[in-house]
Each structure stands twice: as C-alpha cells, then as structure tokens.
mmCIF file as Biopython writes it, N, C-alpha, C and O atoms, coordinates in Angstrom:
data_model
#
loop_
_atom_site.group_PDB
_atom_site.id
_atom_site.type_symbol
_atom_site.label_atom_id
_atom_site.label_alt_id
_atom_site.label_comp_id
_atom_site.label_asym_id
_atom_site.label_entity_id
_atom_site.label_seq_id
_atom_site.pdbx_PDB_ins_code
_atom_site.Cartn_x
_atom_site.Cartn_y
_atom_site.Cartn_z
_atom_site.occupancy
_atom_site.B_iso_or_equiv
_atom_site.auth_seq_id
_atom_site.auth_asym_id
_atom_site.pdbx_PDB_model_num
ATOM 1   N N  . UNK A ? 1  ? 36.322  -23.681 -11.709 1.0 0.0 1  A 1 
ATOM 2   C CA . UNK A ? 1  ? 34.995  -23.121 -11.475 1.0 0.0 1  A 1 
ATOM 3   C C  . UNK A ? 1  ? 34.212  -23.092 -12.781 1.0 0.0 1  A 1 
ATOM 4   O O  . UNK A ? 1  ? 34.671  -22.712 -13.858 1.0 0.0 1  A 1 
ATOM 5   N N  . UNK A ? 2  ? 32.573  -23.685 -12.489 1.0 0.0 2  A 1 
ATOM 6   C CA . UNK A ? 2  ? 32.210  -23.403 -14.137 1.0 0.0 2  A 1 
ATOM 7   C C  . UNK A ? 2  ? 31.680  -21.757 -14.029 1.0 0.0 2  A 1 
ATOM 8   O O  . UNK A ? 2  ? 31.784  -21.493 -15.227 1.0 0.0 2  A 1 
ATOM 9   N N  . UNK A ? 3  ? 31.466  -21.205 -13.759 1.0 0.0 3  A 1 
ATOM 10  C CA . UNK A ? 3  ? 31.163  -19.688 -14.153 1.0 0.0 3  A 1 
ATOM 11  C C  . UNK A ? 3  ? 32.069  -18.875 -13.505 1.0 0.0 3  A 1 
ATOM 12  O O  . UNK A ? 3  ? 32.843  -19.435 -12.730 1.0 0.0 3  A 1 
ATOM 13  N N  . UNK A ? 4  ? 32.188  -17.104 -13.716 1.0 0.0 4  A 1 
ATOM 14  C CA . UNK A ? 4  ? 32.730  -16.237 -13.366 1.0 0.0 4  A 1 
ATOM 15  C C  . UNK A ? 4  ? 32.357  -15.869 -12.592 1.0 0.0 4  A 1 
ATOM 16  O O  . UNK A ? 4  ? 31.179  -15.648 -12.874 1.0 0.0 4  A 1 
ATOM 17  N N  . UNK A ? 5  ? 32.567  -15.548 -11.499 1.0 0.0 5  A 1 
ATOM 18  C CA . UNK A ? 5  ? 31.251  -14.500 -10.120 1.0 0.0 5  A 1 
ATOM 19  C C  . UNK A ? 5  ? 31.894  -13.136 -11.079 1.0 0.0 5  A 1 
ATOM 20  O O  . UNK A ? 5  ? 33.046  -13.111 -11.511 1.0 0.0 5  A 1 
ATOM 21  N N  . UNK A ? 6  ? 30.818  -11.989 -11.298 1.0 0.0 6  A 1 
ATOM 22  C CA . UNK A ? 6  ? 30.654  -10.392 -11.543 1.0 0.0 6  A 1 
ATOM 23  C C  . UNK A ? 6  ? 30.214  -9.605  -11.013 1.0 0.0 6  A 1 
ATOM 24  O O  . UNK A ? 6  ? 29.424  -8.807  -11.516 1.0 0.0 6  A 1 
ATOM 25  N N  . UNK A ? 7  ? 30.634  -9.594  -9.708  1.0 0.0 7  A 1 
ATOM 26  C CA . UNK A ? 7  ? 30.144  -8.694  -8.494  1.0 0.0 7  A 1 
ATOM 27  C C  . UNK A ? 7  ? 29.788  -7.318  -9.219  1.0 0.0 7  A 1 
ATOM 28  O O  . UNK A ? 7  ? 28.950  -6.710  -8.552  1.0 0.0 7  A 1 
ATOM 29  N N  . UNK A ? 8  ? 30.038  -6.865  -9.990  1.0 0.0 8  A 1 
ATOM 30  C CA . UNK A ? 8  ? 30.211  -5.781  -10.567 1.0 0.0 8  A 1 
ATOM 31  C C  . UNK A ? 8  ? 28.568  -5.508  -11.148 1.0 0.0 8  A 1 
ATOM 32  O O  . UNK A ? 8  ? 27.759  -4.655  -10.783 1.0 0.0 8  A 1 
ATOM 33  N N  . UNK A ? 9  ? 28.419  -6.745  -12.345 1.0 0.0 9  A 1 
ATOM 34  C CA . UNK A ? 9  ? 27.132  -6.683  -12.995 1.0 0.0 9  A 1 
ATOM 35  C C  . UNK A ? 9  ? 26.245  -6.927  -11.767 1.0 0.0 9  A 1 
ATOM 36  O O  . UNK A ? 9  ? 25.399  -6.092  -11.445 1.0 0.0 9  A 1 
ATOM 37  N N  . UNK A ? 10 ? 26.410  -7.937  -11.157 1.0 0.0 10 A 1 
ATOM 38  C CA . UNK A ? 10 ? 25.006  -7.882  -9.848  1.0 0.0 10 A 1 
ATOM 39  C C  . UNK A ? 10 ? 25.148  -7.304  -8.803  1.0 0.0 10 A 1 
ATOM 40  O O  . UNK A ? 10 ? 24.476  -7.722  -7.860  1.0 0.0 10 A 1 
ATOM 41  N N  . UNK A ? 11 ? 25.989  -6.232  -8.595  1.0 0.0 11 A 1 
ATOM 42  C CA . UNK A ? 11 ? 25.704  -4.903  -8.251  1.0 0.0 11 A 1 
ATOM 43  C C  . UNK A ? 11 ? 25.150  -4.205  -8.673  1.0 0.0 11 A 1 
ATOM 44  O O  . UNK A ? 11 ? 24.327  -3.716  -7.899  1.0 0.0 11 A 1 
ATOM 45  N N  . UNK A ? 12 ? 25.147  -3.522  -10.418 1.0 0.0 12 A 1 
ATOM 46  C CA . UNK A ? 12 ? 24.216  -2.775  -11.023 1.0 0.0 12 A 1 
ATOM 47  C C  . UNK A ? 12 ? 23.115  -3.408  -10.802 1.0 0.0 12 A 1 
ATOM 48  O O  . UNK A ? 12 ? 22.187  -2.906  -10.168 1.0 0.0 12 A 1 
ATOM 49  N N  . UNK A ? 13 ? 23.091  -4.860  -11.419 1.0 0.0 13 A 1 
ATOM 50  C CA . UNK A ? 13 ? 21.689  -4.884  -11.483 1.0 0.0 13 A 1 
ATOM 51  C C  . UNK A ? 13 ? 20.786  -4.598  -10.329 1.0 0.0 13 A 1 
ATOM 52  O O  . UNK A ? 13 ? 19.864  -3.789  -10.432 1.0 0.0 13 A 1 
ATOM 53  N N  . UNK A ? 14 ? 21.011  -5.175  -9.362  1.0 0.0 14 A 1 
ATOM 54  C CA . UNK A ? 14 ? 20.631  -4.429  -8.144  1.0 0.0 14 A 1 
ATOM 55  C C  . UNK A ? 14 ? 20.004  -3.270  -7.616  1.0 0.0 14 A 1 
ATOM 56  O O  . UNK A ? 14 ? 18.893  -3.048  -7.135  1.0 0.0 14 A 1 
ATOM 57  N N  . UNK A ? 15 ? 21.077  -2.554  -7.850  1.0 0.0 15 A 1 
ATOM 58  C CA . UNK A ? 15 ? 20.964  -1.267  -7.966  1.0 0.0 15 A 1 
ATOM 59  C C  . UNK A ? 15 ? 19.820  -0.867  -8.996  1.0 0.0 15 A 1 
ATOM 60  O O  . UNK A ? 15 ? 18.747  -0.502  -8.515  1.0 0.0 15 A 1 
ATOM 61  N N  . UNK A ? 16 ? 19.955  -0.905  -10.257 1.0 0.0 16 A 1 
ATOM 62  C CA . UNK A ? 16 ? 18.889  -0.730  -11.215 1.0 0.0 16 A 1 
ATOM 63  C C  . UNK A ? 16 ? 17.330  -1.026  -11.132 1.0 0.0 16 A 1 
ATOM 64  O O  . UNK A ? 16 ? 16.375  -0.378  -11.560 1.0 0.0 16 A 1 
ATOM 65  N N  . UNK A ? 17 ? 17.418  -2.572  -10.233 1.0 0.0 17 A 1 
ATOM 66  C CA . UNK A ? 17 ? 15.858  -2.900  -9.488  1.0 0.0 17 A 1 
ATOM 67  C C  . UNK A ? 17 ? 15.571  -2.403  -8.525  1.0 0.0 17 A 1 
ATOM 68  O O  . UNK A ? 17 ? 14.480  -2.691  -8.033  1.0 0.0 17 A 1 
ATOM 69  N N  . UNK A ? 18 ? 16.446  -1.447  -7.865  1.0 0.0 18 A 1 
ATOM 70  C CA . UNK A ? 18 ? 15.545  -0.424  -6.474  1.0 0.0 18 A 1 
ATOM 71  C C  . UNK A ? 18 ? 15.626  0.421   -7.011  1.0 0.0 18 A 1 
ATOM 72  O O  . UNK A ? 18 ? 15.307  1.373   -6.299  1.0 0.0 18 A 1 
ATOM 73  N N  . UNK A ? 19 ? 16.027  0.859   -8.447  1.0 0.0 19 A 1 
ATOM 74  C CA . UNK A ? 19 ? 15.554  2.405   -8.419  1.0 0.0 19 A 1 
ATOM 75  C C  . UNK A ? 19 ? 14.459  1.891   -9.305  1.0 0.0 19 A 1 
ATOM 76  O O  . UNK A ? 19 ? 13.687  2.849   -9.314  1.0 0.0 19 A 1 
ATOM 77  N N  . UNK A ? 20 ? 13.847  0.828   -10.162 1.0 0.0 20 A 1 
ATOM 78  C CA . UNK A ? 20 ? 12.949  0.605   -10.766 1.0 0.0 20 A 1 
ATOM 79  C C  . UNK A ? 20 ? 11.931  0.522   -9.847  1.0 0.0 20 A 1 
ATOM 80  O O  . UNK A ? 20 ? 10.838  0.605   -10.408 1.0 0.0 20 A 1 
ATOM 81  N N  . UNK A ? 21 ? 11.849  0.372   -8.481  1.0 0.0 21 A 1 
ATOM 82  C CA . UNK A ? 21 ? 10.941  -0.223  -7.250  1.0 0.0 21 A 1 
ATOM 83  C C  . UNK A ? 21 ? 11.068  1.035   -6.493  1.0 0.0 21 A 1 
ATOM 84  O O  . UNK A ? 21 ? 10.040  1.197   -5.835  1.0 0.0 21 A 1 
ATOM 85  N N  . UNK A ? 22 ? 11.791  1.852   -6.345  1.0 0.0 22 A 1 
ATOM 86  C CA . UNK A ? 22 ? 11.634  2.983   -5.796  1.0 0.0 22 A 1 
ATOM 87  C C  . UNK A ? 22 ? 10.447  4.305   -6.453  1.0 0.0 22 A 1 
ATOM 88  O O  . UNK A ? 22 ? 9.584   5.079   -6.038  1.0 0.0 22 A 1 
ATOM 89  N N  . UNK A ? 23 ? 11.172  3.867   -7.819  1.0 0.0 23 A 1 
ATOM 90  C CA . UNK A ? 23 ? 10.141  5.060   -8.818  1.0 0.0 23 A 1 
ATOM 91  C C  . UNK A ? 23 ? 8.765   4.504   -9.105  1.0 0.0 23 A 1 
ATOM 92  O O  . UNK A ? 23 ? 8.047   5.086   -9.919  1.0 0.0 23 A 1 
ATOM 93  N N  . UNK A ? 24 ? 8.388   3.498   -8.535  1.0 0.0 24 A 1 
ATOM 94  C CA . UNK A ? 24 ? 7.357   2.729   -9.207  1.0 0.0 24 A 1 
ATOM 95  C C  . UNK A ? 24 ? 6.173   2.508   -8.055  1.0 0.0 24 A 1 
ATOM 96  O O  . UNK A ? 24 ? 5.049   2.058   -8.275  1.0 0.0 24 A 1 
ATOM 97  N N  . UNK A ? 25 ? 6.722   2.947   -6.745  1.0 0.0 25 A 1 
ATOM 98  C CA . UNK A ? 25 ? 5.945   2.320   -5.335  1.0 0.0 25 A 1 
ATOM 99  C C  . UNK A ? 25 ? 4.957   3.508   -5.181  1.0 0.0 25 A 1 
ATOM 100 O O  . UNK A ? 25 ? 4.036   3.130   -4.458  1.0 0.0 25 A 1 
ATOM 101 N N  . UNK A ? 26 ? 4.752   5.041   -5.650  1.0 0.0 26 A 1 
ATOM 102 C CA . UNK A ? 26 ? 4.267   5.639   -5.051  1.0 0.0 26 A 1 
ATOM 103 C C  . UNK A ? 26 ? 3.169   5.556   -5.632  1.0 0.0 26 A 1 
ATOM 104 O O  . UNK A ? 26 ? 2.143   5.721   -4.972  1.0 0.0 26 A 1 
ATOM 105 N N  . UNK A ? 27 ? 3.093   5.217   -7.327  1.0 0.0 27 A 1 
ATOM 106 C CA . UNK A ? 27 ? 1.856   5.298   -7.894  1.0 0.0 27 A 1 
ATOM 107 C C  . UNK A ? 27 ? 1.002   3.822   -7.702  1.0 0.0 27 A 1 
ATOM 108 O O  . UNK A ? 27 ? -0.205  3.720   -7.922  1.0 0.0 27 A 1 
ATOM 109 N N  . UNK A ? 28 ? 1.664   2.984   -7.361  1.0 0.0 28 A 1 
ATOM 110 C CA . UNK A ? 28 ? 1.282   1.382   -7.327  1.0 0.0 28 A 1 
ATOM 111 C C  . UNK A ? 28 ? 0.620   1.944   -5.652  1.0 0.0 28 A 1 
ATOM 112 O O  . UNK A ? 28 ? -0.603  1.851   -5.542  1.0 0.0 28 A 1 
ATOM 113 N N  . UNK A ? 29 ? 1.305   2.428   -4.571  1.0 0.0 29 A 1 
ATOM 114 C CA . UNK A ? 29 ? 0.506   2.844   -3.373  1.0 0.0 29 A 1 
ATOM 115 C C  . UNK A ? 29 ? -0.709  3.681   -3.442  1.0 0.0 29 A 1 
ATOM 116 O O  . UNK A ? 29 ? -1.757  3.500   -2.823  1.0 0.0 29 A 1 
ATOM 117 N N  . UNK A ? 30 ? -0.456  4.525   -4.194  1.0 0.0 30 A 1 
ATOM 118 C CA . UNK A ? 30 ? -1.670  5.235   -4.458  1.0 0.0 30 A 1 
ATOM 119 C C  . UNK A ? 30 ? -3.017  4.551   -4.911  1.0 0.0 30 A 1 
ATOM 120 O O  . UNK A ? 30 ? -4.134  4.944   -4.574  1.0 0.0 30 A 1 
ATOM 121 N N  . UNK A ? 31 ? -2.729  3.390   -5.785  1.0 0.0 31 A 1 
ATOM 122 C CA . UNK A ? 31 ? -3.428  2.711   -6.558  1.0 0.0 31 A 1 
ATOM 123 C C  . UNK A ? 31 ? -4.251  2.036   -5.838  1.0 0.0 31 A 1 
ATOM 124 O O  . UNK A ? 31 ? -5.479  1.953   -5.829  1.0 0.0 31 A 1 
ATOM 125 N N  . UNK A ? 32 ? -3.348  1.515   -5.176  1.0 0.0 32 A 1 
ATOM 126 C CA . UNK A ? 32 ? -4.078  0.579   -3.963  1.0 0.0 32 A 1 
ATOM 127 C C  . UNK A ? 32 ? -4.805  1.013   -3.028  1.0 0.0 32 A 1 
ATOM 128 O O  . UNK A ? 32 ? -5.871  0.565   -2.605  1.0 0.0 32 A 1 
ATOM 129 N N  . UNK A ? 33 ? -3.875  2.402   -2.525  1.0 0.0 33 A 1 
ATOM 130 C CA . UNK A ? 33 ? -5.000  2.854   -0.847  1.0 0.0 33 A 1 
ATOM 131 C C  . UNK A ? 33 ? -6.038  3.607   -1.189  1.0 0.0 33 A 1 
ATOM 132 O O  . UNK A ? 33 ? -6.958  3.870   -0.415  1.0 0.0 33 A 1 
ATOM 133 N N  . UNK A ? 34 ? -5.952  4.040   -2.482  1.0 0.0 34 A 1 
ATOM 134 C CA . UNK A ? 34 ? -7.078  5.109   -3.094  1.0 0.0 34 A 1 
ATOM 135 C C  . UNK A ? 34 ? -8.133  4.323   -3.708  1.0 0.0 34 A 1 
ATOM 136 O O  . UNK A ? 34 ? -8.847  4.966   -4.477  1.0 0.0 34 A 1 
ATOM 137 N N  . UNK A ? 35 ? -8.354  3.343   -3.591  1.0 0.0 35 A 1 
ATOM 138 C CA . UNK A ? 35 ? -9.626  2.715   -4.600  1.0 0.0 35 A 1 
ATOM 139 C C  . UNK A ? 35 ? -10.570 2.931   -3.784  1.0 0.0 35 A 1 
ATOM 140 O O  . UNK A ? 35 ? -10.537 3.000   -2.556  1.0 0.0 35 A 1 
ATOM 141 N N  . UNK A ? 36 ? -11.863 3.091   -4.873  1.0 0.0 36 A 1 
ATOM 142 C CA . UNK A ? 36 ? -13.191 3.427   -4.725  1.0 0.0 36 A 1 
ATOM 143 C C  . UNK A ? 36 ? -13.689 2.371   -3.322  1.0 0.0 36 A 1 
ATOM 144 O O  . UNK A ? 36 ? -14.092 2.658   -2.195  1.0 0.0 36 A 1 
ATOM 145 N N  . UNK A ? 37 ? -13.452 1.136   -3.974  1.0 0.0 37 A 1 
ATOM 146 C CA . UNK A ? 37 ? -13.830 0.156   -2.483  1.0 0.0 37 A 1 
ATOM 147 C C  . UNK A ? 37 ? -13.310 0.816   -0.965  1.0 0.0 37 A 1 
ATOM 148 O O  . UNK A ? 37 ? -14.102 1.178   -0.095  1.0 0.0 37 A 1 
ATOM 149 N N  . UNK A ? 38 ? -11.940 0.882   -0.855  1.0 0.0 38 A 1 
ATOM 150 C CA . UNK A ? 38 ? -11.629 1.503   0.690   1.0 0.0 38 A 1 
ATOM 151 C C  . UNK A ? 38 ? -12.197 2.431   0.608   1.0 0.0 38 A 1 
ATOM 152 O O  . UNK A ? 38 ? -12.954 2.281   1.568   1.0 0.0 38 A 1 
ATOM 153 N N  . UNK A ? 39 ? -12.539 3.652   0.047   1.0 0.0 39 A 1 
ATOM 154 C CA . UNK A ? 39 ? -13.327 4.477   0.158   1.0 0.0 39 A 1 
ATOM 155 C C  . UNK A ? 39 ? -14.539 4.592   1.171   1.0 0.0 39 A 1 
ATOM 156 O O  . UNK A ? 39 ? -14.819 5.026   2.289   1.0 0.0 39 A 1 
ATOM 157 N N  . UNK A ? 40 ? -15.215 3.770   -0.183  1.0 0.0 40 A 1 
ATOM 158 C CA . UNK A ? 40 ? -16.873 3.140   0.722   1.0 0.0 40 A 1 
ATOM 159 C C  . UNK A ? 40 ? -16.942 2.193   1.838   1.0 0.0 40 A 1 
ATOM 160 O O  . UNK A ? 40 ? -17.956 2.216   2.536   1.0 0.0 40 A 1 
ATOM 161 N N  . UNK A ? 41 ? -16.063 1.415   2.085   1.0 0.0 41 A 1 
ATOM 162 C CA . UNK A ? 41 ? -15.534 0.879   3.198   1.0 0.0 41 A 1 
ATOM 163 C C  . UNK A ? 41 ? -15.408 1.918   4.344   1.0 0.0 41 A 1 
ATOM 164 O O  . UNK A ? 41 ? -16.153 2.040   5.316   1.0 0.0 41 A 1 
ATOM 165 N N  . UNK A ? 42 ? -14.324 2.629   4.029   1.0 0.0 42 A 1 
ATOM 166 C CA . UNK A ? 42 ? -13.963 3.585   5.052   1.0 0.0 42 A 1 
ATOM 167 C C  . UNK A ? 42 ? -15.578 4.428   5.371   1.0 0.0 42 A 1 
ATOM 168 O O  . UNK A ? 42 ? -16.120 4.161   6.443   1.0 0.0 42 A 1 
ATOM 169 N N  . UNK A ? 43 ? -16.144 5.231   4.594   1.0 0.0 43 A 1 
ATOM 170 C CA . UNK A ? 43 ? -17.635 5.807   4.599   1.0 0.0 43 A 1 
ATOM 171 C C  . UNK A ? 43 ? -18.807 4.346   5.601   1.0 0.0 43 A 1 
ATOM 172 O O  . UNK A ? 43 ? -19.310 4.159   6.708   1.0 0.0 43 A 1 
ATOM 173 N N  . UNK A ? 44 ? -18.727 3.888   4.676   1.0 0.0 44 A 1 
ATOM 174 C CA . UNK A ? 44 ? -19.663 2.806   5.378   1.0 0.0 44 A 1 
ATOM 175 C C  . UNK A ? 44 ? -18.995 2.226   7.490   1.0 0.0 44 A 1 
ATOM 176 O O  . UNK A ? 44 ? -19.665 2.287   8.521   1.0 0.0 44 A 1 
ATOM 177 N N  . UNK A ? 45 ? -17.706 1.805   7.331   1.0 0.0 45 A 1 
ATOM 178 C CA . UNK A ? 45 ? -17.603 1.685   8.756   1.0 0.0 45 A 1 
ATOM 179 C C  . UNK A ? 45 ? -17.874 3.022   9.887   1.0 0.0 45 A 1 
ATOM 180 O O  . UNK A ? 45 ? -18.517 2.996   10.936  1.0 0.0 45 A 1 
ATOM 181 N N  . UNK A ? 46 ? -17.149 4.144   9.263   1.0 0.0 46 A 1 
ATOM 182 C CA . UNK A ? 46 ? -17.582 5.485   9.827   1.0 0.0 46 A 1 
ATOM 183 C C  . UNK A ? 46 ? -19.579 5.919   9.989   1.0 0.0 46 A 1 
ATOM 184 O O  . UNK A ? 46 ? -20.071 6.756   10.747  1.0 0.0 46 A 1 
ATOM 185 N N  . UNK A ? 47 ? -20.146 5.216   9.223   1.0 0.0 47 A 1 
ATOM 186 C CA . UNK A ? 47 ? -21.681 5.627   9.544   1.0 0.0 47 A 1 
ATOM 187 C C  . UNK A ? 47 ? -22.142 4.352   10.253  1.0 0.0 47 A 1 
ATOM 188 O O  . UNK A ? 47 ? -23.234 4.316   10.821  1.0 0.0 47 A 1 
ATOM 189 N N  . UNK A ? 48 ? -21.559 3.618   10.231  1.0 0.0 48 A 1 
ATOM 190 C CA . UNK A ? 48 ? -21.448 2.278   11.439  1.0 0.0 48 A 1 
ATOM 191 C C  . UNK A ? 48 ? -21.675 2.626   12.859  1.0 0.0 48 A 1 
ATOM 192 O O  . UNK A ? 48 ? -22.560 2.378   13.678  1.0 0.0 48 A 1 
ATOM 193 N N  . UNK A ? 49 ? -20.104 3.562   12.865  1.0 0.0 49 A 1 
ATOM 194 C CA . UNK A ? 49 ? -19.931 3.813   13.970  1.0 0.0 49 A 1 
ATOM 195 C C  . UNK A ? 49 ? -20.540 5.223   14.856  1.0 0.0 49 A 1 
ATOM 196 O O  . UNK A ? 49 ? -20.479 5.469   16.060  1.0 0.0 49 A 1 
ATOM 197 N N  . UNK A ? 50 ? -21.167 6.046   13.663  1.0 0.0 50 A 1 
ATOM 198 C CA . UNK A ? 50 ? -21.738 6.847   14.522  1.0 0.0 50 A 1 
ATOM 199 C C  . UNK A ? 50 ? -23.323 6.624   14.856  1.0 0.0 50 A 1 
ATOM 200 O O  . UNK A ? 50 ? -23.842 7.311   15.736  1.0 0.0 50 A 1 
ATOM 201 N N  . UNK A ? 51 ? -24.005 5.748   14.209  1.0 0.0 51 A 1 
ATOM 202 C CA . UNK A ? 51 ? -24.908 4.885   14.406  1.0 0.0 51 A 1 
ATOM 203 C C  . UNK A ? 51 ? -24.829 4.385   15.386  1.0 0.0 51 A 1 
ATOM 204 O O  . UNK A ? 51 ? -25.692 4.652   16.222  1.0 0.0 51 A 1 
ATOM 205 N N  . UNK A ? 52 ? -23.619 3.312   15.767  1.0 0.0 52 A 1 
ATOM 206 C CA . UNK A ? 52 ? -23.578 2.950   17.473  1.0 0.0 52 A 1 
ATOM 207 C C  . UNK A ? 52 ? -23.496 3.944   18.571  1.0 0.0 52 A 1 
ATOM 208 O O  . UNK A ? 52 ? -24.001 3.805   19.685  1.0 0.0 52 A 1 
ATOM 209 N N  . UNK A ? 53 ? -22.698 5.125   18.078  1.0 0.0 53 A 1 
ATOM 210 C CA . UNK A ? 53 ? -22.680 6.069   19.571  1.0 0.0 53 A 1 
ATOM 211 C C  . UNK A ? 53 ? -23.747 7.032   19.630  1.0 0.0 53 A 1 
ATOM 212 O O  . UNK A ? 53 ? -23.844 7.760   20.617  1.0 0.0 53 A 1 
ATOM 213 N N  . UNK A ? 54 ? -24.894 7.140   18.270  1.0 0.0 54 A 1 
ATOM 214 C CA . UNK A ? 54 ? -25.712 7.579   18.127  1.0 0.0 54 A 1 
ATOM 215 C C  . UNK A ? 54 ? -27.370 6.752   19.569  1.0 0.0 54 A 1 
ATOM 216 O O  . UNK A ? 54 ? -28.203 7.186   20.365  1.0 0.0 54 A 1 
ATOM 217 N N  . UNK A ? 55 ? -27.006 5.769   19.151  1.0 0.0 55 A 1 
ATOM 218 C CA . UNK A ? 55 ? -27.519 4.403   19.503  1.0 0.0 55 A 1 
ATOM 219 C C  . UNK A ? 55 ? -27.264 4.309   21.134  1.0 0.0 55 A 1 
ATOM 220 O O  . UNK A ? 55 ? -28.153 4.169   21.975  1.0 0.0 55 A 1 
ATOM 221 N N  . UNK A ? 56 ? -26.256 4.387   21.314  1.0 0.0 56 A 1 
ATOM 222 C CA . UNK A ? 56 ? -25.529 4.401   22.652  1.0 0.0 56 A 1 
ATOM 223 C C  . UNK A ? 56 ? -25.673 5.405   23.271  1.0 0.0 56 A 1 
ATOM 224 O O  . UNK A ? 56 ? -25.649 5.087   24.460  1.0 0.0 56 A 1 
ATOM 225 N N  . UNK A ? 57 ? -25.883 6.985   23.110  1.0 0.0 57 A 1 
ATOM 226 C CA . UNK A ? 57 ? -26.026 7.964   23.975  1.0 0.0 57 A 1 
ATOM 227 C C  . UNK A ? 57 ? -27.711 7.912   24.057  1.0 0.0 57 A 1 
ATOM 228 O O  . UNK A ? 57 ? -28.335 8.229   25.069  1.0 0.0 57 A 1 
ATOM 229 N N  . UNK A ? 58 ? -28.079 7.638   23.306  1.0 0.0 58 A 1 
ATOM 230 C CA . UNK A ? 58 ? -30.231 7.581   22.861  1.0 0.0 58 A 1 
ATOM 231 C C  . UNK A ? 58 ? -31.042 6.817   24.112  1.0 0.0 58 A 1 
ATOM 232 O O  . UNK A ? 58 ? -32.164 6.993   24.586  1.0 0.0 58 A 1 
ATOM 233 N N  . UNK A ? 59 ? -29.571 5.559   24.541  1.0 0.0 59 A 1 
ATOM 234 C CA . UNK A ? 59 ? -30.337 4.908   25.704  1.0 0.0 59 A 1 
ATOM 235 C C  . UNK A ? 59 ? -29.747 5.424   26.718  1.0 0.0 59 A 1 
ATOM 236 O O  . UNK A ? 59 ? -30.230 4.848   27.692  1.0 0.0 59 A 1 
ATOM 237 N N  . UNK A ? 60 ? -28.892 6.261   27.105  1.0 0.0 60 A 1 
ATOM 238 C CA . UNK A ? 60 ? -28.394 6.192   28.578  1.0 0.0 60 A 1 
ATOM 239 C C  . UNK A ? 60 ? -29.103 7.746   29.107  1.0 0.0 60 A 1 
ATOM 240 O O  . UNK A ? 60 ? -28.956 8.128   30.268  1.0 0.0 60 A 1 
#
C-alpha cells in the first residue's frame, strides 16, 4: 500500500470541522437573515400587500 489509512486523525479532524461549523453557523445565520435588504424587502412586500387588500375591500 502506498499510504497508511489513520482513521484516528480523520476522525478528529472531522470532528474538529463540525465543531468549527457548529460554533460558527449562528452568527454567519444571523448575518444573513438580518440584513438591512430582507428587512426592506420584508417592509416593502408587507405594504404591497396591504395596499392590495386595502384596494380589494375599497371595491367590493
């Protein structure tokens, strides 16, 4: 065989990259669902939509 298999080391390492990806996901999520854009997105589709049912009860 030309190399050793080290189940051992690529187990840690493993291990070592989900706890690096574990400790690391909440602020990288935050980062993402909290930006100013979804924000105004979210604001802007919400005055969208009460504009249409605004719109929609005005004619019936």
């Amino acid at each position: 065989m030309p190399h050793r298999t080290r189940p051992m080391a690529a187990l840690l390492v493993f291990t070592g990259l989900n706890v690096v990806l574990v400790q690391t996901i909440t602020p990288v999520y935050d980062f993402v669902c909290f930006l100013p854009y979804w924000e105004r997105r979210r604001e802007q589709r919400r005055q969208d939509r009460d504009a249409a049912l605004a719109k929609g009860s005005g004619a019936t």
